[in-house]
C-alpha positions as CSV (number, residue, x, y, z in Angstrom):
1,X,2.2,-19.1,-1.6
2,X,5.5,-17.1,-1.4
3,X,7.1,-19.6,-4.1
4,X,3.8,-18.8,-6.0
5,X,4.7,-15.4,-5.8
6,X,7.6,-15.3,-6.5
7,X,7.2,-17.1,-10.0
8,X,4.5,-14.9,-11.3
9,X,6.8,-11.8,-10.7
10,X,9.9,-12.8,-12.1
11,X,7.3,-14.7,-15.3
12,X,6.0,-10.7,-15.1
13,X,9.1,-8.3,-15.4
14,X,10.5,-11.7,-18.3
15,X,7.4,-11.3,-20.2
16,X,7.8,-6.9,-19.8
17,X,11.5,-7.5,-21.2
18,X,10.0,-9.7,-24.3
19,X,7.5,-6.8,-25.1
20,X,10.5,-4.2,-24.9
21,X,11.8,-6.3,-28.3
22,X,9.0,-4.4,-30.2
23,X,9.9,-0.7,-30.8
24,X,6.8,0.4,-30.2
25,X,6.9,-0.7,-26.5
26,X,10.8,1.1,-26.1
27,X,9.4,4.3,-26.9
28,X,6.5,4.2,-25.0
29,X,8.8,3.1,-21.8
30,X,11.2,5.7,-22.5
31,X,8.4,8.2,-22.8
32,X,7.0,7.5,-19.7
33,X,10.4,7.9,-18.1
34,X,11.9,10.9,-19.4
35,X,7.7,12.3,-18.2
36,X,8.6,11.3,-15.2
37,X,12.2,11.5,-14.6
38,X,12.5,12.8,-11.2
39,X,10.0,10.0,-9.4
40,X,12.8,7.6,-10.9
41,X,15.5,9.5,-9.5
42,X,14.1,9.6,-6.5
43,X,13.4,5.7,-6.3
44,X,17.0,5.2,-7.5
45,X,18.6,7.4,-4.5
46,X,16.6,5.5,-2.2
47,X,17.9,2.3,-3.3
48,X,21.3,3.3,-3.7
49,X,20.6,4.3,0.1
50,X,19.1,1.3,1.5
51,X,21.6,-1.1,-0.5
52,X,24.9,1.4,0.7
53,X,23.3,1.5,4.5
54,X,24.4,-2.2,4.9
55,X,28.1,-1.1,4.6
56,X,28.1,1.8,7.7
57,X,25.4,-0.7,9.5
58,X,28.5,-3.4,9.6
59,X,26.7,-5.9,7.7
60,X,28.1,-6.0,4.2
61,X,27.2,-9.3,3.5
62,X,23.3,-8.7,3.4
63,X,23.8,-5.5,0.9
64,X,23.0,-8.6,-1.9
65,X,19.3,-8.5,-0.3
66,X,18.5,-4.8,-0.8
67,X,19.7,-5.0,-4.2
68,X,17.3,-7.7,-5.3
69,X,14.6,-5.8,-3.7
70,X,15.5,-3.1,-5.5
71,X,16.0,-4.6,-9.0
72,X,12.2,-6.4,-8.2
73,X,10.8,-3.5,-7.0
74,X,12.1,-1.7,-10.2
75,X,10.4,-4.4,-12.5
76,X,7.1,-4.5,-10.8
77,X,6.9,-0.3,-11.0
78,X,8.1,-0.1,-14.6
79,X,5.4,-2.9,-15.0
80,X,3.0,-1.1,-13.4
81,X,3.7,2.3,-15.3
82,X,3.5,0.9,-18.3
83,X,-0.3,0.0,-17.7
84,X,-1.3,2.7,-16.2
85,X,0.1,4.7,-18.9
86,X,-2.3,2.7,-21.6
87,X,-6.1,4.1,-21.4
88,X,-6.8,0.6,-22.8
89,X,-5.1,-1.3,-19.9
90,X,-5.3,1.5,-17.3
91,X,-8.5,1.3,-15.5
92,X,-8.8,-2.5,-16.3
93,X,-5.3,-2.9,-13.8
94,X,-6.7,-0.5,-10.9
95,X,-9.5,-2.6,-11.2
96,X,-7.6,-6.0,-11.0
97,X,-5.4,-4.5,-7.9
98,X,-8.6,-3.8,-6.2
99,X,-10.3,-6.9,-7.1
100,X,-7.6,-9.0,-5.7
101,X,-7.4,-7.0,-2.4
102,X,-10.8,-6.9,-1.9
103,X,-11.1,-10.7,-2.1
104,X,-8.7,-11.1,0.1
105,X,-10.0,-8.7,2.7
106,X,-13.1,-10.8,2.6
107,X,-11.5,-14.1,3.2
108,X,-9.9,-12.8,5.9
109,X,-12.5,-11.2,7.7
110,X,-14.7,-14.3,7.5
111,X,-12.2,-17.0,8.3
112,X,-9.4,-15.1,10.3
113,X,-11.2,-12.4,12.3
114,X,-10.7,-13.3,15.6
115,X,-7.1,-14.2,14.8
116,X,-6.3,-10.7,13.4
117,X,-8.4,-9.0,16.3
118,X,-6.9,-10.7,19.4
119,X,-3.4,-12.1,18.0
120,X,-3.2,-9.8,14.8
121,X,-2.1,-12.5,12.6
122,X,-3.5,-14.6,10.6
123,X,-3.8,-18.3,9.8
124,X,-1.1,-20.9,8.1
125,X,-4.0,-21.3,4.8
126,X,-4.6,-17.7,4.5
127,X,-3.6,-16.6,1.1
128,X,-2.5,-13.0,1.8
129,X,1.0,-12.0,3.8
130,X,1.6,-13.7,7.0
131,X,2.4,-9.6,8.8
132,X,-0.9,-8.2,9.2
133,X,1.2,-4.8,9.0
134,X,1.7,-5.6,4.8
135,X,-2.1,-6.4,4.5
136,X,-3.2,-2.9,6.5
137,X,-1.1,-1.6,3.3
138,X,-2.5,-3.2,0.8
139,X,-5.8,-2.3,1.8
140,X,-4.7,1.5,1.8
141,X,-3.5,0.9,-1.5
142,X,-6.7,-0.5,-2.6
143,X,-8.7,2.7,-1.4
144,X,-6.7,5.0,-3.1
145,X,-6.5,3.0,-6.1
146,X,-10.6,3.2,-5.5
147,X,-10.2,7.0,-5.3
148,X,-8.4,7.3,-8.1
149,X,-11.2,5.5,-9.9
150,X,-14.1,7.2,-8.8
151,X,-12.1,10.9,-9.8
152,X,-12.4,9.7,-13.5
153,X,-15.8,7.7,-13.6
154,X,-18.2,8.2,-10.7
155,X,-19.0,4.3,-10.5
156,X,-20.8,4.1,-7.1
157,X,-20.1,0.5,-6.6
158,X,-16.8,1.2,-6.0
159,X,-17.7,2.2,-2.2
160,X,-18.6,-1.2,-1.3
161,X,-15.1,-2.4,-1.6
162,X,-13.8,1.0,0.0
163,X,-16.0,-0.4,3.3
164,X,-14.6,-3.7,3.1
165,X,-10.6,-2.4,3.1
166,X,-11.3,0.0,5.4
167,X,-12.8,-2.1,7.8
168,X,-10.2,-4.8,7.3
169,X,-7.6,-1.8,7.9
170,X,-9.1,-1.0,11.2
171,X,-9.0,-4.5,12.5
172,X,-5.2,-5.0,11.5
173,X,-4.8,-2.0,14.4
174,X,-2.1,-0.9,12.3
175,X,-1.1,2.4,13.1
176,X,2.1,2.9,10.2
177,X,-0.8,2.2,7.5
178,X,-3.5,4.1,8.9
179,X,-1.7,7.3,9.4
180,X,-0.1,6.9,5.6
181,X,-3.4,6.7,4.4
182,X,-4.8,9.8,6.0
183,X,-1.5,11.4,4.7
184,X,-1.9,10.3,1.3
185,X,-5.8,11.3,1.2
186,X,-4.8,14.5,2.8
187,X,-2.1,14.9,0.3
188,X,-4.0,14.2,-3.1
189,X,-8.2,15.7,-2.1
190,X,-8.6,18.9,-3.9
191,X,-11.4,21.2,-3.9
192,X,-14.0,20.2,-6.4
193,X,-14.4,16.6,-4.9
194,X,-16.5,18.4,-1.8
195,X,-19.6,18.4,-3.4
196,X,-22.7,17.2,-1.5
197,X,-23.1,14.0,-2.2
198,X,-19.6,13.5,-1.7
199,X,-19.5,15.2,1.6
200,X,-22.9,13.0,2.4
201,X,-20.8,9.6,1.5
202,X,-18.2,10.4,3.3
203,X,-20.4,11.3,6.3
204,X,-21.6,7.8,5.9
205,X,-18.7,6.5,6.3
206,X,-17.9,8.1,9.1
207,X,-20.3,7.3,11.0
208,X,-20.0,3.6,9.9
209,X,-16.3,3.7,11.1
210,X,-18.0,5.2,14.5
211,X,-20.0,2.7,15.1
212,X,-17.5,-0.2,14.5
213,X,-15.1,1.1,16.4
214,X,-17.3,2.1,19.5
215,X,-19.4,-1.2,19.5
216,X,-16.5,-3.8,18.8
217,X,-13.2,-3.8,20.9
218,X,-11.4,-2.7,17.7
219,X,-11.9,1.0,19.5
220,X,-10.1,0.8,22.6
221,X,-7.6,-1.6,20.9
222,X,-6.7,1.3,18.1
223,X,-6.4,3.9,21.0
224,X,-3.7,2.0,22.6
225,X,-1.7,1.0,20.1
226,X,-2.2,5.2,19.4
227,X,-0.8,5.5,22.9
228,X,2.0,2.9,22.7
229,X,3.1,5.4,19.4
230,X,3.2,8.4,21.4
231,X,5.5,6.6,24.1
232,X,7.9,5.2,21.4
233,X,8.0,8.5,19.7
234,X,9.0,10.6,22.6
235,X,11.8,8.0,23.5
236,X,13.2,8.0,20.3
237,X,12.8,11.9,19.9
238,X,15.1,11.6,23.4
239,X,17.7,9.3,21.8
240,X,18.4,11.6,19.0
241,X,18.5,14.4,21.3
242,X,20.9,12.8,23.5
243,X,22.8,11.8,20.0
244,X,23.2,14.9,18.9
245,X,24.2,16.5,22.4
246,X,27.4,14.2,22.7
């Protein structure tokens, strides 16, 4: 499946590099990025960072890994921007992206749910990552992505698959994910979207999450991992501390 991947990425970012050949399609890019400069400086920094880190981390010879990353990462965003930037492609790809992560959320809560509960991993034929850790994300991704869709058109439907991610979030016990994703909502709500039937849907949902976390062992086994992060904070917090002292 990685192989698989891997093939329809690199097919992706060769088939985004054909359709710069048309003029039309350079201008639009180089719209999008001169809009949106300073997300791409940003992103380039970062890489820059994570590719130079190999040298002071004494492992030069792996700074070739961070610099594919990078230049795939790059591809799949500029990819990405330029359909989301297209109202005739935009809400077509957000609904793809959810699609696909919904499906999978589904096939992994009906064949690998005790797995990801008890062992949090998954089997050998399940078709999503093998780190239940990258899954937790993609579901977060999905429920923004759902959010994002629901701000423009109020398509109710859309909550069913916003139950299914964020059940299948929950079970991963990811904490890294979980927390992002409050962040993120946090981050991007603003004041119109509490109206009364949205405050009533998300009361819903609350309750729902109540429920599955007090009547399953998915509760007890997201308050210790909770725990675990408090303990491994505070000891890192102390190895800084007694860094920066010496």
């Amino acid at each position: 499946m990685s192989t698989r991947t891997n093939n329809l990425l690199h097919l992706s970012i060769l088939l985004l590099l054909l359709s710069l050949v048309r003029q039309e399609n350079r201008q639009a890019l180089a719209g999008v990025l001169r809009e949106q400069w300073q997300t791409w400086t940003l992103l380039a920094a970062f890489f820059i960072y994570y590719a130079l880190s190999n040298l002071w981390g004494h492992t030069p010879q792996h700074i070739d890994s961070p610099i594919t990353h990078g230049v795939y990462l790059t591809g799949y965003l500029l990819l990405m921007t330029m359909l989301l930037s297209d109202e005739r492609t935009r809400r077509l790809a957000m609904l793809a992206v959810v699609g696909g992560i919904t499906v999978l959320s589904l096939w992994t809560l009906i064949i690998d749910h005790t797995l990801v509960l008890t062992e949090r991993a998954v089997s050998p034929e399940n078709p999503g990552p093998t780190n239940v850790i990258d899954l937790a994300g993609y579901c977060g991704i999905g429920i923004l992505i759902c959010g994002m869709l629901l701000k423009e058109k109020a398509s109710h439907w859309l909550y069913l698959p916003v139950v299914i991610m964020l059940v299948m979030l929950l079970l991963t016990q990811s904490r890294g994910p979980i927390i992002a994703l409050v962040l993120a909502v946090g981050c991007t709500l603003h004041l119109h979207v509490f109206t009364r039937r949205n405050l009533l849907i998300a009361a819903a949902l609350a309750v729902l999450v109540a429920l599955l976390l007090v009547m399953t062992p998915v509760g007890d086994m997201l308050l210790a991992r909770f725990e675990e992060l408090g303990t491994q904070s505070g000891l890192r917090l102390s190895i800084w501390h007694h860094t920066l002292s010496e």
